[in-house]
N, C-alpha and C positions, 0 to 999 in steps of 0.2 A: 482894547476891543475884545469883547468874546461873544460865542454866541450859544445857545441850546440845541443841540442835535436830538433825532431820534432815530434811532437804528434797530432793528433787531428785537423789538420791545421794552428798551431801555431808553433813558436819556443820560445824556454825556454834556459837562460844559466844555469847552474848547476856546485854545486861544491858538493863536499863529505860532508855529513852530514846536506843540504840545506831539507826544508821542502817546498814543492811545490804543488797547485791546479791545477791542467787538468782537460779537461774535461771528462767525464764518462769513463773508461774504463770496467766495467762490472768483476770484481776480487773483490775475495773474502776479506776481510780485513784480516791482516799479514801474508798475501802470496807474496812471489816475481815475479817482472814484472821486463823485461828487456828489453830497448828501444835498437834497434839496428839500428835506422833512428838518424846518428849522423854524424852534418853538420863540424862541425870545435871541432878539439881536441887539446887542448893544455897545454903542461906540463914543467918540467925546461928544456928540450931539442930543444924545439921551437915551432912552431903551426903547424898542419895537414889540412889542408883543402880540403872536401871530394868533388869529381864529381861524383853526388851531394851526395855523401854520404863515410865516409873515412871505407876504409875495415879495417875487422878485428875488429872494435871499438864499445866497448857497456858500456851503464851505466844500472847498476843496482839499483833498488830499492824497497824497501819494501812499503806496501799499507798500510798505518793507516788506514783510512774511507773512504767512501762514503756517499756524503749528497747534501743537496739543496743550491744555494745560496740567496741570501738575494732575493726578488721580484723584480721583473720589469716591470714596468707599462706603456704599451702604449695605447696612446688617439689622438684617430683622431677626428679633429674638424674643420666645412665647415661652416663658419660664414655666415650670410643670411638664411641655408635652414635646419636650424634647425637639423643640425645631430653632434652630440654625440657619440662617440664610448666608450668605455673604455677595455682594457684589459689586461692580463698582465702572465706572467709566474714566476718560479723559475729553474734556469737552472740547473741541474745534475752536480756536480764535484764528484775527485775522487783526496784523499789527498795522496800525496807519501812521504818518506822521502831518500834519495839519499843515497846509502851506498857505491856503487863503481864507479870508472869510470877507464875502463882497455881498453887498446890499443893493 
């Protein structure tokens, strides 16, 4: 059984017991979050495909942490007139582990 989340602007597929990065949701760590933006579900009875989203249907999950990810550096450069940029961020995830997915 898995099913299609949407979070964040992204889609995720997930099954029971997957461990997954999104981005920031702002919860507490081992507290329960439950996605209920869920695009296709599918289990041994066949698949469910939502307009755009299938009723009824939520995955659950629990929150391990939240943390940064690795750096990302971006650098602008205009050959001839002497410019140089450099900068760079660490972007906010937020780690879940998948405990249900009910229909």
């Amino acid at each position: 059984m898995y099913a299609i989340i949407e979070t964040g602007g992204k889609q995720y597929k997930v099954a029971e017991g997957d461990v997954i990065s999104v981005e920031k949701l702002g919860v507490e760590a081992d507290s329960e979050f439950v996605f209920d933006k869920v695009l296709v579900l599918s289990n041994d009875n066949g698949m469910k495909i939502g307009a755009p989203y299938v009723e009824g249907a939520k995955v659950s999950a629990t929150v391990m942490c939240e943390g940064k990810g690795k750096k990302v550096i971006v650098y602008k450069y205009k050959p001839k007139k002497c410019f140089h940029k450099k900068n760079g961020h660490r972007q906010p995830f937020t780690k879940l582990q998948i405990n249900s997915i009910t229909c």
